[in-house]
C-alpha positions as CSV (number, residue, x, y, z in Angstrom):
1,X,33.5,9.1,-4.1
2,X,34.8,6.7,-1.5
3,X,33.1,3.6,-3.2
4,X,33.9,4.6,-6.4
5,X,37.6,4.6,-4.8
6,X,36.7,1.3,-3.1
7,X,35.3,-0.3,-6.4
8,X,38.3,0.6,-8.3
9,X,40.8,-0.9,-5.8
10,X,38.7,-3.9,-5.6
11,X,38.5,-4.3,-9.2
12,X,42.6,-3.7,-9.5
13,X,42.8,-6.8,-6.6
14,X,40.5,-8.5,-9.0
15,X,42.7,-8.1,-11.7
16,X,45.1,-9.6,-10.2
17,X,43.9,-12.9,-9.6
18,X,45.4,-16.0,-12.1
19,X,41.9,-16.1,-14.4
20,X,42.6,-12.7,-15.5
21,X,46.4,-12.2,-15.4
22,X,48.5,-14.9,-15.1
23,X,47.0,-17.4,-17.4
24,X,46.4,-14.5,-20.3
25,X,50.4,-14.0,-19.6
26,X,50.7,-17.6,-19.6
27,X,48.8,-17.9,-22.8
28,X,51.0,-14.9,-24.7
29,X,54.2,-17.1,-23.0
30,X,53.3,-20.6,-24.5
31,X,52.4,-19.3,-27.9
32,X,55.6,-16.9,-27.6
33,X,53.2,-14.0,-29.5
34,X,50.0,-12.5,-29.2
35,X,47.7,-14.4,-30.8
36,X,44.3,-11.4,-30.8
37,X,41.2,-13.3,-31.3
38,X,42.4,-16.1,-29.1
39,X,43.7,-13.7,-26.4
40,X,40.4,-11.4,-26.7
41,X,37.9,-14.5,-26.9
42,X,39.1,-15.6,-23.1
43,X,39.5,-12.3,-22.3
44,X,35.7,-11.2,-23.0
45,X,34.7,-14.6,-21.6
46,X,35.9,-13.8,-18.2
47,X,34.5,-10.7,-17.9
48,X,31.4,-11.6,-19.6
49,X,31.2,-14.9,-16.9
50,X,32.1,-12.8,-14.2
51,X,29.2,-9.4,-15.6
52,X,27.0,-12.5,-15.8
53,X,27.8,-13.0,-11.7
54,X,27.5,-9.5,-10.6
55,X,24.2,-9.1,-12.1
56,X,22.9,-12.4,-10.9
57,X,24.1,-11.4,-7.3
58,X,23.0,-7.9,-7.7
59,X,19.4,-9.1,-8.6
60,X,19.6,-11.2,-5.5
61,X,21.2,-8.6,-3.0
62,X,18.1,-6.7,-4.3
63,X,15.3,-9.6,-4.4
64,X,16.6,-10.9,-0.9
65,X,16.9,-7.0,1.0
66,X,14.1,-7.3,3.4
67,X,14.9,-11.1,3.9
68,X,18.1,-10.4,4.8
69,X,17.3,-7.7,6.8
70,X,15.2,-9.8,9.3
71,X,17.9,-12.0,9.4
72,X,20.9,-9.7,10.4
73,X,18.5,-8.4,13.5
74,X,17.9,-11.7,15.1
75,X,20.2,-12.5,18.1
76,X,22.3,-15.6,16.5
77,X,23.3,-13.5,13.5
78,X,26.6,-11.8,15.0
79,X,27.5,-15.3,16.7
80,X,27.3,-16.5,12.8
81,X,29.7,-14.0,11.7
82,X,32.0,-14.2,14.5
83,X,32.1,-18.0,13.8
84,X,32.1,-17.2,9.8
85,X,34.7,-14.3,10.3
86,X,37.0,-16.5,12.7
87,X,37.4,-19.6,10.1
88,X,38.2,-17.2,7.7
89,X,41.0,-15.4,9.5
90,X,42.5,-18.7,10.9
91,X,42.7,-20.3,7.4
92,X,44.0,-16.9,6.1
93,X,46.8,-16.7,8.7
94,X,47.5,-20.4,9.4
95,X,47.0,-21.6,5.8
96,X,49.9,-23.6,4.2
97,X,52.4,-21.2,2.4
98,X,52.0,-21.4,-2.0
99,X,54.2,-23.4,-3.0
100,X,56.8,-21.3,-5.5
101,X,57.1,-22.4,-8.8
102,X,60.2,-23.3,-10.8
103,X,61.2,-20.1,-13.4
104,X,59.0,-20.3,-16.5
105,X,56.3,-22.8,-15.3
106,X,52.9,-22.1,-16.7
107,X,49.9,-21.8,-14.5
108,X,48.5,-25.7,-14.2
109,X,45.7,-24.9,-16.8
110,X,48.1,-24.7,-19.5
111,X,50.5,-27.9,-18.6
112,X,48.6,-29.8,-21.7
113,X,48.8,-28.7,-25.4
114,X,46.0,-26.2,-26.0
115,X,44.5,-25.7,-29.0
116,X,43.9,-21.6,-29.5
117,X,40.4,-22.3,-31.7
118,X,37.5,-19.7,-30.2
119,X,35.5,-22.5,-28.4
120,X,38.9,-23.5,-26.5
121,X,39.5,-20.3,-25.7
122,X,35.3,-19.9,-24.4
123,X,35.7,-23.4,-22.6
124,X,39.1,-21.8,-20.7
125,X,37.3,-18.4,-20.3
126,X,34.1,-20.0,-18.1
127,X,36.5,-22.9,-16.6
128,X,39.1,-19.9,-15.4
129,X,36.3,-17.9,-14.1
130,X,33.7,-20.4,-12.6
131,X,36.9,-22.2,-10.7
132,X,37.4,-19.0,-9.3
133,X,33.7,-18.0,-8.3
134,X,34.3,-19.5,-4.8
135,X,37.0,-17.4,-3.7
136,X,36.2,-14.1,-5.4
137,X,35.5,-12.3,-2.3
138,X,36.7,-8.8,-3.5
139,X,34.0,-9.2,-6.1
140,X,31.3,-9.9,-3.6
141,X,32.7,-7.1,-1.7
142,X,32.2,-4.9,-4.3
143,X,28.7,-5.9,-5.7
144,X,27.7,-5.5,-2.1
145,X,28.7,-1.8,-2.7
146,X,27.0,-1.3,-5.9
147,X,23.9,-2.9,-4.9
148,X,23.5,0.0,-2.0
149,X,24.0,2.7,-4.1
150,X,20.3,4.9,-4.6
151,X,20.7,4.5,-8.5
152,X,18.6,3.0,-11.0
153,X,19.1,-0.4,-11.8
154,X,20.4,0.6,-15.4
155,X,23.5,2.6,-13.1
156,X,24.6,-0.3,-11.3
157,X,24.3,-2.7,-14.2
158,X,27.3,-0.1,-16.0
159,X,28.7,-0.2,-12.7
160,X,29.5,-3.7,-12.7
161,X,30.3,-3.8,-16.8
162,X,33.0,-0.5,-15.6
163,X,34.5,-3.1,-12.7
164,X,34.8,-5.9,-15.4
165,X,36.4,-3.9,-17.6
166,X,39.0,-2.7,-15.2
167,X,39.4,-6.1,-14.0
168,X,41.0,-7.1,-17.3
169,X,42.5,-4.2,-18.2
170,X,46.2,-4.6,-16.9
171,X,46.2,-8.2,-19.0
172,X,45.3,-5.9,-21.8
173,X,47.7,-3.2,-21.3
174,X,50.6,-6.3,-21.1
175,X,49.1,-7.9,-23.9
176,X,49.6,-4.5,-25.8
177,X,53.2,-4.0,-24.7
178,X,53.9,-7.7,-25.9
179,X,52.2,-7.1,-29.5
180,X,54.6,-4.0,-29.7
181,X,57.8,-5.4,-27.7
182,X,57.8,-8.6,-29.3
183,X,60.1,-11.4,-29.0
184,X,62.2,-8.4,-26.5
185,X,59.4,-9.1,-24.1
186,X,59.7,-12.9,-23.8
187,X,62.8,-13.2,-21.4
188,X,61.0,-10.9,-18.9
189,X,57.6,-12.6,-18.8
190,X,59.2,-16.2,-18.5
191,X,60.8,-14.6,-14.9
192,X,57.0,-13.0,-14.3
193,X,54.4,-15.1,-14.9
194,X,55.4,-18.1,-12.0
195,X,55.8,-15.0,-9.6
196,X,52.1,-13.4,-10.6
197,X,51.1,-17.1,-9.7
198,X,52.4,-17.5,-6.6
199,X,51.3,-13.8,-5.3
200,X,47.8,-14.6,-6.6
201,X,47.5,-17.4,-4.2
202,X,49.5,-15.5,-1.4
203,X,46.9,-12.3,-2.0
204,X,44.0,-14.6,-1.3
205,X,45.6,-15.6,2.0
206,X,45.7,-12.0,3.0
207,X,42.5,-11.1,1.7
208,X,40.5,-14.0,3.7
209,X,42.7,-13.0,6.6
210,X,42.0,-9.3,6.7
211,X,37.7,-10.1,6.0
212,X,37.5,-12.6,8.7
213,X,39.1,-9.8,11.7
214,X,37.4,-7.5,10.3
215,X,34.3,-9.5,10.7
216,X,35.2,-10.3,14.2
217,X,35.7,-7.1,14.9
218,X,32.4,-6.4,14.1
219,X,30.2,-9.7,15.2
220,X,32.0,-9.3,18.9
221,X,30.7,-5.2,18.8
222,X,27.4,-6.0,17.8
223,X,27.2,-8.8,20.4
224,X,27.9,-6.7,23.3
Protein backbone atom coordinates (compact mmCIF):
# COMPACT_ATOMS: atom_id res chain seq x y z
CA UNK A 1 0.00 0.00 0.00
CA UNK A 2 2.73 2.51 0.73
CA UNK A 3 4.14 2.35 -2.95
CA UNK A 4 1.07 2.28 -4.43
CA UNK A 5 0.73 5.69 -2.30
CA UNK A 6 4.25 6.53 -3.40
CA UNK A 7 3.61 5.82 -7.15
CA UNK A 8 0.53 7.82 -7.16
CA UNK A 9 2.24 10.95 -5.60
CA UNK A 10 5.01 10.55 -7.95
CA UNK A 11 2.95 10.27 -10.82
CA UNK A 12 0.72 13.51 -9.58
CA UNK A 13 4.53 15.47 -9.37
CA UNK A 14 4.89 13.99 -12.82
CA UNK A 15 1.96 15.51 -13.89
CA UNK A 16 2.97 18.45 -13.13
CA UNK A 17 5.91 19.05 -15.08
CA UNK A 18 5.55 21.63 -18.48
CA UNK A 19 5.42 18.35 -21.09
CA UNK A 20 2.25 17.32 -19.65
CA UNK A 21 0.55 20.43 -18.29
CA UNK A 22 1.59 23.56 -19.15
CA UNK A 23 2.16 23.14 -22.81
CA UNK A 24 -1.33 21.03 -23.28
CA UNK A 25 -2.79 24.43 -21.37
CA UNK A 26 -0.64 26.38 -23.51
CA UNK A 27 -1.84 24.58 -26.55
CA UNK A 28 -5.83 24.98 -25.52
CA UNK A 29 -4.64 28.99 -24.82
CA UNK A 30 -3.16 29.68 -28.35
CA UNK A 31 -5.90 27.93 -30.27
CA UNK A 32 -8.43 29.68 -27.70
CA UNK A 33 -10.50 26.06 -27.93
CA UNK A 34 -10.05 22.59 -27.58
CA UNK A 35 -8.99 21.30 -30.57
CA UNK A 36 -9.49 16.88 -29.57
CA UNK A 37 -7.50 15.07 -31.95
CA UNK A 38 -4.72 17.60 -31.74
CA UNK A 39 -4.92 17.78 -27.95
CA UNK A 40 -5.24 13.79 -27.62
CA UNK A 41 -2.46 13.08 -30.39
CA UNK A 42 0.28 14.94 -27.94
CA UNK A 43 -1.36 13.82 -25.13
CA UNK A 44 -0.97 9.93 -25.99
CA UNK A 45 2.47 10.76 -27.43
CA UNK A 46 3.80 11.67 -24.04
CA UNK A 47 2.63 8.99 -22.26
CA UNK A 48 3.27 6.56 -24.90
CA UNK A 49 7.26 8.18 -25.08
CA UNK A 50 7.37 8.18 -21.47
CA UNK A 51 5.48 3.98 -21.16
CA UNK A 52 8.10 3.40 -23.83
CA UNK A 53 10.87 4.74 -20.97
CA UNK A 54 9.58 2.93 -18.01
CA UNK A 55 9.61 -0.35 -19.77
CA UNK A 56 12.98 0.21 -21.29
CA UNK A 57 14.29 1.10 -17.65
CA UNK A 58 12.32 -1.59 -16.14
CA UNK A 59 13.88 -4.28 -18.49
CA UNK A 60 17.20 -2.83 -17.46
CA UNK A 61 16.61 -2.41 -13.61
CA UNK A 62 15.83 -6.17 -14.17
CA UNK A 63 18.62 -7.30 -16.73
CA UNK A 64 21.26 -5.19 -14.65
CA UNK A 65 20.02 -6.58 -10.80
CA UNK A 66 22.93 -8.77 -10.01
CA UNK A 67 25.30 -6.23 -11.71
CA UNK A 68 24.22 -3.69 -9.79
CA UNK A 69 24.18 -5.51 -6.84
CA UNK A 70 28.05 -6.11 -6.89
CA UNK A 71 28.39 -2.68 -7.52
CA UNK A 72 26.45 -1.06 -4.57
CA UNK A 73 28.70 -3.58 -2.07
CA UNK A 74 32.07 -2.42 -3.14
CA UNK A 75 33.74 0.25 -0.84
CA UNK A 76 33.75 3.41 -3.35
CA UNK A 77 29.92 3.07 -4.00
CA UNK A 78 28.61 5.35 -1.00
CA UNK A 79 31.59 7.90 -1.68
CA UNK A 80 29.78 7.93 -5.35
CA UNK A 81 26.52 8.81 -3.96
CA UNK A 82 27.69 11.15 -1.36
CA UNK A 83 29.48 12.96 -4.22
CA UNK A 84 26.35 12.24 -6.72
CA UNK A 85 23.80 13.17 -3.82
CA UNK A 86 25.94 16.48 -2.84
CA UNK A 87 25.93 18.07 -6.61
CA UNK A 88 22.49 17.46 -6.65
CA UNK A 89 21.50 19.23 -3.44
CA UNK A 90 23.88 22.13 -4.07
CA UNK A 91 22.43 22.78 -7.56
CA UNK A 92 18.88 22.27 -6.06
CA UNK A 93 19.41 24.88 -3.31
CA UNK A 94 21.96 27.25 -4.86
CA UNK A 95 20.51 27.07 -8.47
CA UNK A 96 19.53 30.44 -10.10
CA UNK A 97 15.77 31.37 -9.29
CA UNK A 98 13.09 30.74 -12.66
CA UNK A 99 12.74 33.55 -14.09
CA UNK A 100 8.75 34.63 -13.92
CA UNK A 101 7.11 35.15 -17.02
CA UNK A 102 5.13 38.14 -18.19
CA UNK A 103 0.94 37.29 -17.84
CA UNK A 104 -0.16 35.23 -20.80
CA UNK A 105 3.33 34.10 -22.18
CA UNK A 106 3.28 30.71 -23.69
CA UNK A 107 5.74 28.03 -22.64
CA UNK A 108 8.93 28.69 -25.25
CA UNK A 109 7.74 25.59 -27.41
CA UNK A 110 4.91 27.43 -28.60
CA UNK A 111 6.52 31.12 -29.31
CA UNK A 112 6.36 30.07 -33.27
CA UNK A 113 3.15 29.38 -35.28
CA UNK A 114 2.21 25.72 -34.90
CA UNK A 115 0.54 23.93 -37.16
CA UNK A 116 -2.13 21.43 -35.08
CA UNK A 117 -1.80 18.48 -38.10
CA UNK A 118 -1.26 14.89 -36.18
CA UNK A 119 2.44 14.58 -37.09
CA UNK A 120 3.05 18.16 -35.50
CA UNK A 121 1.32 17.22 -32.71
CA UNK A 122 3.59 13.54 -32.62
CA UNK A 123 6.86 15.67 -33.36
CA UNK A 124 5.81 17.99 -30.08
CA UNK A 125 4.69 14.89 -28.20
CA UNK A 126 8.41 12.99 -28.37
CA UNK A 127 10.34 16.59 -28.45
CA UNK A 128 8.19 17.65 -25.05
CA UNK A 129 8.94 14.27 -23.53
CA UNK A 130 12.53 13.31 -24.67
CA UNK A 131 13.68 17.17 -23.61
CA UNK A 132 12.42 16.16 -20.37
CA UNK A 133 13.95 12.53 -19.99
CA UNK A 134 16.98 14.09 -18.26
CA UNK A 135 15.42 15.53 -15.44
CA UNK A 136 12.51 13.15 -14.80
CA UNK A 137 13.70 11.95 -11.62
CA UNK A 138 10.27 11.31 -9.98
CA UNK A 139 9.84 8.88 -12.78
CA UNK A 140 12.98 7.00 -12.15
CA UNK A 141 12.06 7.13 -8.62
CA UNK A 142 9.06 5.41 -9.32
CA UNK A 143 10.14 2.69 -11.89
CA UNK A 144 12.67 1.91 -9.27
CA UNK A 145 9.64 1.00 -7.08
CA UNK A 146 7.86 -1.01 -9.63
CA UNK A 147 10.75 -2.88 -10.71
CA UNK A 148 11.01 -4.32 -6.88
CA UNK A 149 7.75 -5.40 -6.52
CA UNK A 150 7.49 -9.71 -6.47
CA UNK A 151 4.99 -9.42 -9.52
CA UNK A 152 4.99 -10.80 -12.88
CA UNK A 153 6.41 -8.87 -15.51
CA UNK A 154 2.81 -8.40 -17.15
CA UNK A 155 1.90 -6.46 -13.31
CA UNK A 156 4.51 -4.01 -13.56
CA UNK A 157 4.14 -3.39 -17.31
CA UNK A 158 0.18 -2.10 -16.15
CA UNK A 159 1.84 -0.56 -13.43
CA UNK A 160 3.75 1.82 -15.39
CA UNK A 161 0.64 2.20 -18.25
CA UNK A 162 -1.59 3.13 -14.65
CA UNK A 163 1.35 5.92 -13.73
CA UNK A 164 1.17 7.24 -17.41
CA UNK A 165 -2.14 7.60 -17.29
CA UNK A 166 -2.38 9.45 -14.11
CA UNK A 167 0.41 11.51 -15.26
CA UNK A 168 -1.83 13.06 -17.89
CA UNK A 169 -4.80 13.04 -16.28
CA UNK A 170 -5.13 16.53 -14.63
CA UNK A 171 -4.30 18.09 -18.40
CA UNK A 172 -7.24 15.99 -19.27
CA UNK A 173 -9.52 16.88 -16.57
CA UNK A 174 -8.66 20.86 -17.58
CA UNK A 175 -8.97 20.07 -21.07
CA UNK A 176 -12.54 18.81 -20.17
CA UNK A 177 -13.57 21.76 -18.10
CA UNK A 178 -12.32 24.07 -21.15
CA UNK A 179 -14.45 22.01 -23.87
CA UNK A 180 -17.41 22.59 -21.44
CA UNK A 181 -16.52 26.25 -19.99
CA UNK A 182 -15.62 27.63 -23.18
CA UNK A 183 -14.58 30.97 -24.10
CA UNK A 184 -15.57 31.56 -19.79
CA UNK A 185 -12.43 29.70 -19.26
CA UNK A 186 -9.93 31.74 -21.29
CA UNK A 187 -9.31 34.79 -18.93
CA UNK A 188 -8.43 32.31 -16.16
CA UNK A 189 -5.88 30.18 -18.02
CA UNK A 190 -4.09 33.25 -19.65
CA UNK A 191 -3.32 34.23 -15.59
CA UNK A 192 -2.42 30.21 -15.07
CA UNK A 193 -0.43 28.87 -17.55
CA UNK A 194 2.93 31.34 -17.05
CA UNK A 195 2.53 30.45 -13.27
CA UNK A 196 2.26 26.38 -13.89
CA UNK A 197 5.59 27.31 -15.92
CA UNK A 198 7.39 28.88 -13.47
CA UNK A 199 6.44 26.28 -10.56
CA UNK A 200 7.42 23.53 -12.92
CA UNK A 201 10.87 24.70 -12.97
CA UNK A 202 10.77 25.83 -9.20
CA UNK A 203 9.43 22.03 -8.33
CA UNK A 204 12.51 20.59 -10.00
CA UNK A 205 14.70 22.76 -7.86
CA UNK A 206 13.12 21.24 -4.82
CA UNK A 207 12.91 17.87 -6.07
CA UNK A 208 16.86 17.64 -6.87
CA UNK A 209 17.35 19.34 -3.56
CA UNK A 210 15.42 17.00 -1.35
CA UNK A 211 17.04 13.53 -3.55
CA UNK A 212 20.52 14.76 -3.15
CA UNK A 213 20.26 15.10 1.19
CA UNK A 214 18.51 12.40 1.22
CA UNK A 215 21.30 10.65 -0.62
CA UNK A 216 23.82 12.13 1.69
CA UNK A 217 22.04 11.09 4.30
CA UNK A 218 22.37 7.75 3.34
CA UNK A 219 26.04 7.48 1.45
CA UNK A 220 27.54 9.22 4.94
CA UNK A 221 25.48 6.12 7.03
CA UNK A 222 26.58 3.52 4.93
CA UNK A 223 30.15 4.90 4.99
CA UNK A 224 30.53 4.80 8.63
Amino acid sequence: MHSLLSLVGLALLDSLSIGTLVIPLGLILMWRSVRVPALATYLLTVAAVYFALGVAMLLGFTGLGSYVERITDTPVFPWITLVLGAVLAIYGIFGPDPIKPAPGELPKQLNKPLQTSLPKMIALGSGASLTEAATMLPYIAAMGIISDWDTPMAGQVAAIAAYCGIMIAPAVILATIALVAGQKFFPRLEKAVPRLQYEAKVTLLWIAAIVGIYMVIGSVGAIR
